[in-house]
MIKE-620084 format. One record per residue (C-alpha): x, y, z; residue in one letter. Coordinates in pm, whole numbers, plus 50000, padded with zeros to 5 digits. Layout:
residues N
c1 X&c2 Y&c3 Z&koldren A
...
This chain:
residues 228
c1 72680&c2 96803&c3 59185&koldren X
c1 72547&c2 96463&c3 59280&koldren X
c1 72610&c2 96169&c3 59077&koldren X
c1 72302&c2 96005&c3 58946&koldren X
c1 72319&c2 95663&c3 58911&koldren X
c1 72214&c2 95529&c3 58536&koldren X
c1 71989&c2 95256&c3 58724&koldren X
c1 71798&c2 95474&c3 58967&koldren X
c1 71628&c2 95637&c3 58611&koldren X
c1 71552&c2 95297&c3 58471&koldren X
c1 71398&c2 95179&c3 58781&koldren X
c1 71219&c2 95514&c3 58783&koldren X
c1 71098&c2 95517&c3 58426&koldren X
c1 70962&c2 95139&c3 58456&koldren X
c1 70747&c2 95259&c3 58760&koldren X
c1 70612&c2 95586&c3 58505&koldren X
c1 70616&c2 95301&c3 58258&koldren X
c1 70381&c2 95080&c3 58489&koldren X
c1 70158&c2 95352&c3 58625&koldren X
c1 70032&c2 95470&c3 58289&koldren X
c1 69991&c2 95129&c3 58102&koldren X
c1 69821&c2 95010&c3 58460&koldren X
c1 70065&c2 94724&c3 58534&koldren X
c1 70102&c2 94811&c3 58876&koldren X
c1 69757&c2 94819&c3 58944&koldren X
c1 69701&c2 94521&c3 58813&koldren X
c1 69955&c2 94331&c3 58998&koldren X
c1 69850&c2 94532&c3 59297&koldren X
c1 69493&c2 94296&c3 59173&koldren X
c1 69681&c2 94002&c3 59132&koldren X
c1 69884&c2 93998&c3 59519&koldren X
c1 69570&c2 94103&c3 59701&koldren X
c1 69376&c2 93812&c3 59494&koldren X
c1 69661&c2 93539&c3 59603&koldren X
c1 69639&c2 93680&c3 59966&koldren X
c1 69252&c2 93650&c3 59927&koldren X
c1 69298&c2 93282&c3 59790&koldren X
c1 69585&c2 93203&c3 60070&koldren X
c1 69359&c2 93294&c3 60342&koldren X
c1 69035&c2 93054&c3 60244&koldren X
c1 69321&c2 92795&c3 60160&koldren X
c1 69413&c2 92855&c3 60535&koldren X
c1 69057&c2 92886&c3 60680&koldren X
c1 68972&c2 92562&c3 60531&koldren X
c1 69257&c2 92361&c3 60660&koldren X
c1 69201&c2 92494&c3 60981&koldren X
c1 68818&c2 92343&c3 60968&koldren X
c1 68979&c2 92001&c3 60821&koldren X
c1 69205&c2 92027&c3 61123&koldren X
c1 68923&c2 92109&c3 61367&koldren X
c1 68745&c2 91805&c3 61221&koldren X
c1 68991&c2 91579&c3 61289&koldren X
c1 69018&c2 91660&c3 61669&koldren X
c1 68676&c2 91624&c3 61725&koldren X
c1 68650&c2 91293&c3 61526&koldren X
c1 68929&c2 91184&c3 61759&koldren X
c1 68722&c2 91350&c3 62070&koldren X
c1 68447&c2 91105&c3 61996&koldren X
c1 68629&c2 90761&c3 61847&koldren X
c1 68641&c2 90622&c3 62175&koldren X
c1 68200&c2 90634&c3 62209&koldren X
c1 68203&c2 90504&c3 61842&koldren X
c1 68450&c2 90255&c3 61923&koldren X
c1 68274&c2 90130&c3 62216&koldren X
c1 67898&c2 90156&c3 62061&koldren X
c1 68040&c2 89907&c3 61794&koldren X
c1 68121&c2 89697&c3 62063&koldren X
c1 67784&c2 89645&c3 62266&koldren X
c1 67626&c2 89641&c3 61944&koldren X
c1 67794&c2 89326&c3 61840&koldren X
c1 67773&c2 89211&c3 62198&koldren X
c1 67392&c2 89268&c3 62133&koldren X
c1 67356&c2 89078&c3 61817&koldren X
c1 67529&c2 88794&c3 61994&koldren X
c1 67331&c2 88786&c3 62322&koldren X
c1 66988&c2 88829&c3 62035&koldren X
c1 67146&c2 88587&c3 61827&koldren X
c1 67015&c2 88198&c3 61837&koldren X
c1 67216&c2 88018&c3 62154&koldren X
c1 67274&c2 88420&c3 62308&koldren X
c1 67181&c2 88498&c3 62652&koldren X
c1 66854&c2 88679&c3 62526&koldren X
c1 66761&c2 88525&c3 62238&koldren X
c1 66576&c2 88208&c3 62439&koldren X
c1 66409&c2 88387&c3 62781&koldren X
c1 66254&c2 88043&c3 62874&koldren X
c1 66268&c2 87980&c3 63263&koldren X
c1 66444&c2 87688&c3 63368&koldren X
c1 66444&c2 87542&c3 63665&koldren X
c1 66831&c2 87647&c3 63686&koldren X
c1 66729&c2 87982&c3 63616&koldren X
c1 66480&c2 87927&c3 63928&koldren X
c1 66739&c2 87794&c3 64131&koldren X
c1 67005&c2 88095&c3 64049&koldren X
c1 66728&c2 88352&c3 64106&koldren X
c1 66506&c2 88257&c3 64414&koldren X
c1 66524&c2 88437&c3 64695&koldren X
c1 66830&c2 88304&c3 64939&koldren X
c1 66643&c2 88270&c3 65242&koldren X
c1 66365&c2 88064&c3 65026&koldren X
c1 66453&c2 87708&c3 65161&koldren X
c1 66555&c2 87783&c3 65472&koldren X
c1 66183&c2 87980&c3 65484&koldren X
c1 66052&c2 87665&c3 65364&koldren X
c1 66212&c2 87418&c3 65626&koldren X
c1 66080&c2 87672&c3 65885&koldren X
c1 65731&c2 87630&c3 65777&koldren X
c1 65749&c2 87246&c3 65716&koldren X
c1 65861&c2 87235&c3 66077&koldren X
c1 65592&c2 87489&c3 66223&koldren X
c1 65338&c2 87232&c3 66085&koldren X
c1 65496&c2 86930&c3 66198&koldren X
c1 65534&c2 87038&c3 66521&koldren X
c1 65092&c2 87161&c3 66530&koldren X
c1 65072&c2 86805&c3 66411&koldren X
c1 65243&c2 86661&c3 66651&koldren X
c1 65065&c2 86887&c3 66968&koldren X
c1 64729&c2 86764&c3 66803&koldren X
c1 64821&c2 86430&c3 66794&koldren X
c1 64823&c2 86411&c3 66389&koldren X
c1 65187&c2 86373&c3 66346&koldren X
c1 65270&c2 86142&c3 66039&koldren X
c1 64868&c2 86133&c3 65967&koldren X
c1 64722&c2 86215&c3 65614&koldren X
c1 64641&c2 86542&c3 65681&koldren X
c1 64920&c2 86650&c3 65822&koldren X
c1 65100&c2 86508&c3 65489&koldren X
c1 64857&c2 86737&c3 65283&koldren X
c1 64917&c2 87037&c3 65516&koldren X
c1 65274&c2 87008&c3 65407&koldren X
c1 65202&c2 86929&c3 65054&koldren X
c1 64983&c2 87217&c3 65051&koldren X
c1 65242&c2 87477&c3 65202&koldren X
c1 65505&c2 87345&c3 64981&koldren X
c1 65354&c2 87382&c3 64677&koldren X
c1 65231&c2 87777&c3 64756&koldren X
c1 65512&c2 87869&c3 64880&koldren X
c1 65696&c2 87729&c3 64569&koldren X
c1 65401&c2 87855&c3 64370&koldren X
c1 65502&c2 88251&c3 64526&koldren X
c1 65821&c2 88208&c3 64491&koldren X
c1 65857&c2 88081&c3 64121&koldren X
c1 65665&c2 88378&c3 64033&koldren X
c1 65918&c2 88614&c3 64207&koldren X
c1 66189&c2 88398&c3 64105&koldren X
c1 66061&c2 88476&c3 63714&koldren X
c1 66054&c2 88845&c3 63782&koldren X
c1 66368&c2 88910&c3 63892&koldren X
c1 66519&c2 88654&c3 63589&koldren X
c1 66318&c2 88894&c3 63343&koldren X
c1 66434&c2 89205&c3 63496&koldren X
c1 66808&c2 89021&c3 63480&koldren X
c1 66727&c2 89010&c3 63119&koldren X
c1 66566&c2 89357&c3 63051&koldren X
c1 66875&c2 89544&c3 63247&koldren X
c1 67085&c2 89308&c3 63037&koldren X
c1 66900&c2 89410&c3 62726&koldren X
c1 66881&c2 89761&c3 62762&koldren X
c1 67218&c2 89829&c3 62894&koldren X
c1 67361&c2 89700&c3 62542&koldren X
c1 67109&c2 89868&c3 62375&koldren X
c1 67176&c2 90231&c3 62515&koldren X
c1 67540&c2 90168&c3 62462&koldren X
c1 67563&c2 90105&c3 62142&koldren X
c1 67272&c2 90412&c3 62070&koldren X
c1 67490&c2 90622&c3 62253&koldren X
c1 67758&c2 90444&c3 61967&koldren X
c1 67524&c2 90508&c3 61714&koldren X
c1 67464&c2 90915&c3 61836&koldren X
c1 67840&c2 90984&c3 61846&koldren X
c1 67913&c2 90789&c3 61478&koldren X
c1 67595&c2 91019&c3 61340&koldren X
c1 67762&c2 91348&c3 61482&koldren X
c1 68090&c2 91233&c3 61309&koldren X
c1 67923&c2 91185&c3 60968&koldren X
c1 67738&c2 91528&c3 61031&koldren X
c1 68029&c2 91732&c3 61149&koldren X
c1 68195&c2 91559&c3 60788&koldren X
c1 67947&c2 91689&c3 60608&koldren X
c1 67926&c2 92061&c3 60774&koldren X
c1 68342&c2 92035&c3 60720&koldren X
c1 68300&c2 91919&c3 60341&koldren X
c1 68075&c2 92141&c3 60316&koldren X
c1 68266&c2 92469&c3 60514&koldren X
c1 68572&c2 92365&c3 60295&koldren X
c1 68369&c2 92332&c3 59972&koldren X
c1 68297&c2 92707&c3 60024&koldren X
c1 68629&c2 92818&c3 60079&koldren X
c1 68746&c2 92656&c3 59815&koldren X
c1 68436&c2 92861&c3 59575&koldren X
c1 68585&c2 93167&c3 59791&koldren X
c1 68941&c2 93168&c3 59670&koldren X
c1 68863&c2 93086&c3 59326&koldren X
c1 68604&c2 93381&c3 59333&koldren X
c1 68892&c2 93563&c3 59482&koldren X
c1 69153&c2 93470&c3 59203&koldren X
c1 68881&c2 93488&c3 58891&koldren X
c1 68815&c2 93849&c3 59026&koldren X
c1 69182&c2 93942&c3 59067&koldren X
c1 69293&c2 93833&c3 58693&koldren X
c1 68981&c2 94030&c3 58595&koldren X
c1 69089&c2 94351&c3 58774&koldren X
c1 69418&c2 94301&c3 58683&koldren X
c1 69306&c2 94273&c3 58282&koldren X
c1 69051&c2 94560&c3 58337&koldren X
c1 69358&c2 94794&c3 58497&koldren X
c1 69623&c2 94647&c3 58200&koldren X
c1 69315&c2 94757&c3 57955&koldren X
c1 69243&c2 95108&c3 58122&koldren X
c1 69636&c2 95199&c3 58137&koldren X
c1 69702&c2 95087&c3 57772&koldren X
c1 69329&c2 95286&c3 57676&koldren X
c1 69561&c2 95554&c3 57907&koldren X
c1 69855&c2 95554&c3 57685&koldren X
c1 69639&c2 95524&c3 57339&koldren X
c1 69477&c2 95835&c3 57461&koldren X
c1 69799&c2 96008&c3 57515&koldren X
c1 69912&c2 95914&c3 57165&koldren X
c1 69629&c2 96001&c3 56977&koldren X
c1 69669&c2 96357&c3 57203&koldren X
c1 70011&c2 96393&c3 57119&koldren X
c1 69926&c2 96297&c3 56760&koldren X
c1 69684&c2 96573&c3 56759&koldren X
c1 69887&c2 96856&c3 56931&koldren X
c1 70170&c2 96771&c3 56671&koldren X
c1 69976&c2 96808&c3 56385&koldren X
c1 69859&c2 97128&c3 56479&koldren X
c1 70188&c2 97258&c3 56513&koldren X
């Protein structure tokens, strides 16, 4: 005959003991409610960690929007490159065409030498032929002069500009992809309290149905004793 070990019954009669009062149902509740919980716990570090990356991912655009933005405000600001877009006539000099003078001595030179074949070299009217070409082709040439200097000034201006928008774009995705996250996280963290309030209420409704179990027994027991 086999030998039956005094603890093997106890172990047995706690799990009888558990199935009719509904304790292991209820921690049955209980584990699958923690697991529940665990898992949105999980889920939302996971989107906290796939927010960081991509905040790192774009720190380098916000970083460097920040930076043409200030550069920006300085070149806007009073003294700044593009704050005071009145042409100078250093600005003329820096910005005329190369070739300008050396167009100009041509053309003084062209008309000194018809002067000089027509026999008015050094006369009035060769002065005012010379006066005359000087001041057109200075005239043509300021005004070209001018529109490259403004051009200078609008690539200037709208190279900062689209910088720091592009800046601006990348530090507006951050905020919104914090929000989403918060957001993301926010319902996980409804999630796994839903998950734990519903697993203490199974659990209480299958402690409640096992000890309704045993009352019934009782009272049947009760009743089949009395009769006897």
């Amino acid at each position: 005959m086999a030998w039956y070990n005094p603890s093997d019954w106890v172990k047995e009669a706690k799990e009888t003991w558990d199935d009719i009062t509904g304790q292991t149902q209820a921690e049955a509740y209980e584990e699958a409610a923690v697991q529940q919980s665990d898992a949105t716990k999980y889920a939302a570090d996971l989107a906290y960690k796939q927010f960081l990356e991509n905040k790192a991912l774009i720190a380098p655009w916000v970083a460097s929007g920040e930076k043409n933005l200030n550069a920006l405000s300085t070149a806007m600001a009073p003294g700044g490159r593009l704050y005071d877009t009145e042409f100078t006539a250093q600005d003329f000099e820096k910005f005329k065409d190369p070739s300008y003078d050396w167009r100009v001595g041509q053309g003084a030179n062209a008309l000194a030498a018809q002067a000089a074949a027509t026999g008015n070299y050094g006369s009035g009217n060769m002065a005012t032929a010379l006066i005359d070409y000087g001041q057109n082709a200075a005239s043509q040439e300021y005004a070209n002069a001018y529109g490259r200097y403004m051009n200078s000034q609008n690539t200037l201006y709208d190279r900062l500009y689209n910088l720091s928008s592009m800046g601006s774009n990348a530090a507006a995705g951050v905020a919104n992809m914090g929000s989403n996250t918060a957001a993301q996280m926010g319902e996980y963290a409804t999630q796994g309290a839903n998950a734990l309030a519903a697993g203490q209420v199974g659990a209480a409704n299958a402690q409640a149905a096992g000890i309704n179990n045993l009352l019934n027994q009782a009272i049947g027991g009760a009743t089949l004793f009395a009769l006897l």
